[in-house]
matplotlib code that plots the C-alpha trace (Angstrom):
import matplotlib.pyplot as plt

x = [-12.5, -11.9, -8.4, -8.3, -8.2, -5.5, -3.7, -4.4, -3.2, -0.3, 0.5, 0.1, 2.9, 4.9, 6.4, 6.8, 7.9, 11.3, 11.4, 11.3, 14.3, 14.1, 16.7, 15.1, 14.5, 16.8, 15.2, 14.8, 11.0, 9.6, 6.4, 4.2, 5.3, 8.8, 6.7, 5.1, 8.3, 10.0, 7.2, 7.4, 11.2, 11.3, 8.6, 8.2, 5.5, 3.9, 3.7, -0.1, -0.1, 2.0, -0.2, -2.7, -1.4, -0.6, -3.9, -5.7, -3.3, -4.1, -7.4, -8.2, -6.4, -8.0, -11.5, -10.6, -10.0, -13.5, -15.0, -13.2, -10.6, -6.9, -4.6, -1.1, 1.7, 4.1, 8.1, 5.9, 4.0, 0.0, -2.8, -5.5, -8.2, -7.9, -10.8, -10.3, -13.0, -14.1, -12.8, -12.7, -9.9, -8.7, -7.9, -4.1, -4.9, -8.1, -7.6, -11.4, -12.5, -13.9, -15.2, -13.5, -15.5, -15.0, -12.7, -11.4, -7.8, -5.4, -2.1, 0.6, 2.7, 6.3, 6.7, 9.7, 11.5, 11.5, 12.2, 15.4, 16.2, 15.6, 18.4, 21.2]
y = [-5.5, -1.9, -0.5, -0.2, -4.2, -4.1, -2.3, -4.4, -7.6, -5.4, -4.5, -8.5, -9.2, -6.6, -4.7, -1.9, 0.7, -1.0, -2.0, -5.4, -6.5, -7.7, -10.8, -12.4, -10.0, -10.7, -9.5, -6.0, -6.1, -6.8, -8.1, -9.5, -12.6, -11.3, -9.2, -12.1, -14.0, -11.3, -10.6, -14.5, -15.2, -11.6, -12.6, -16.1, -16.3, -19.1, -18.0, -18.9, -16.3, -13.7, -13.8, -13.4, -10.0, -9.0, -9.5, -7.2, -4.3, -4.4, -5.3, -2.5, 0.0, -0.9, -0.9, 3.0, 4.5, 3.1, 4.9, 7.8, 7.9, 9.1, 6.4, 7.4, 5.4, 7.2, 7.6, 5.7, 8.0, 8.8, 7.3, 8.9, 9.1, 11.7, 12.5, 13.6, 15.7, 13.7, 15.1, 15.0, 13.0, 11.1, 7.7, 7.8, 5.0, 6.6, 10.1, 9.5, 11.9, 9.9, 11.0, 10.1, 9.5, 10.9, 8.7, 8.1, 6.8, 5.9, 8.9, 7.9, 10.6, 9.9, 10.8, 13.2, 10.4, 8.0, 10.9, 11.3, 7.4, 7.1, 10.0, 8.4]
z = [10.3, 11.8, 11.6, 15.6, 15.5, 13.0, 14.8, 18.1, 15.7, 14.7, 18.5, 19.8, 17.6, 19.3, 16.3, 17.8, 16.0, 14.8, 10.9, 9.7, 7.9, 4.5, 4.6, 2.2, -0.7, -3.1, -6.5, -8.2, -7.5, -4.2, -3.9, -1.4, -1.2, 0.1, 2.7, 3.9, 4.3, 5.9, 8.2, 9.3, 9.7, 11.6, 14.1, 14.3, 12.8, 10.3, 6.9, 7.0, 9.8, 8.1, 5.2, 7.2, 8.5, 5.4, 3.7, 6.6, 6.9, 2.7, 2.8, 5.2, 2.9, 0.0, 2.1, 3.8, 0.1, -1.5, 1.4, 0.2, 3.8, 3.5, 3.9, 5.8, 7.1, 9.0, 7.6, 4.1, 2.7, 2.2, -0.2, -1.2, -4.3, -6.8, -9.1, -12.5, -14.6, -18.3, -21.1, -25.0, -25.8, -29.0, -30.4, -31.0, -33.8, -35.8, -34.6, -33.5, -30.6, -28.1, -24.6, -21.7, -18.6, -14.9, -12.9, -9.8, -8.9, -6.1, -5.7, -3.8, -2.0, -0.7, 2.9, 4.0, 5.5, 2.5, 0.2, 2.3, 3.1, -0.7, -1.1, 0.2]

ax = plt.figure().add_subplot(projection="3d")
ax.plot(x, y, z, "-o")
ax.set_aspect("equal")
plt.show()
């Protein structure tokens, strides 16, 4: 599913461009299952729905960094993929050098705005 329709999902809900309040996060760690809650009680929504929703706007961020895209969500942050060089490394248990293989992985970084929301 292309992110235009995600966002025309996103837009028949009529979000806008208010936040959805978490009333129902109560714990130190939210997960998805709070999102999807949250998402439902704040739009009327079943939670069958909201998981839904969920699963696509994640589904299509996972999808955009395979293909190597920038992922960036406004007053959130960005995603993107970092590749790292391979390098001799070594076992911490044997001391054994072992080489270490080149890799890819996801980097976060913290928009201005939650830096500062954060900073409160």
């Amino acid at each position: 599913m292309s992110a235009g329709l995600i966002l025309a999902l996103i837009n028949n809900l009529d979000l806008g461009h208010r936040y959805i309040i978490l009333g129902t996060y109560k714990g130190e760690t939210l997960n998805k299952s709070d999102l999807v809650e949250a998402l439902s009680e704040s739009e009327n929504l079943t939670k069958t729905k909201a998981e839904e929703v969920v699963d696509l706007v994640f589904s299509e961020m996972t999808n955009a960094l395979v293909t190597g895209d920038r992922v960036e969500i406004r007053g959130l942050g960005s995603f993107k993929v970092k590749s790292y060089d391979g390098y001799r490394g070594r076992n911490p248990k044997t001391g054994e050098q072992i080489k270490v293989k080149p890799k890819k992985l996801p980097f976060f970084k913290c928009g201005k705005e939650l830096k500062e929301r954060v900073d409160k």
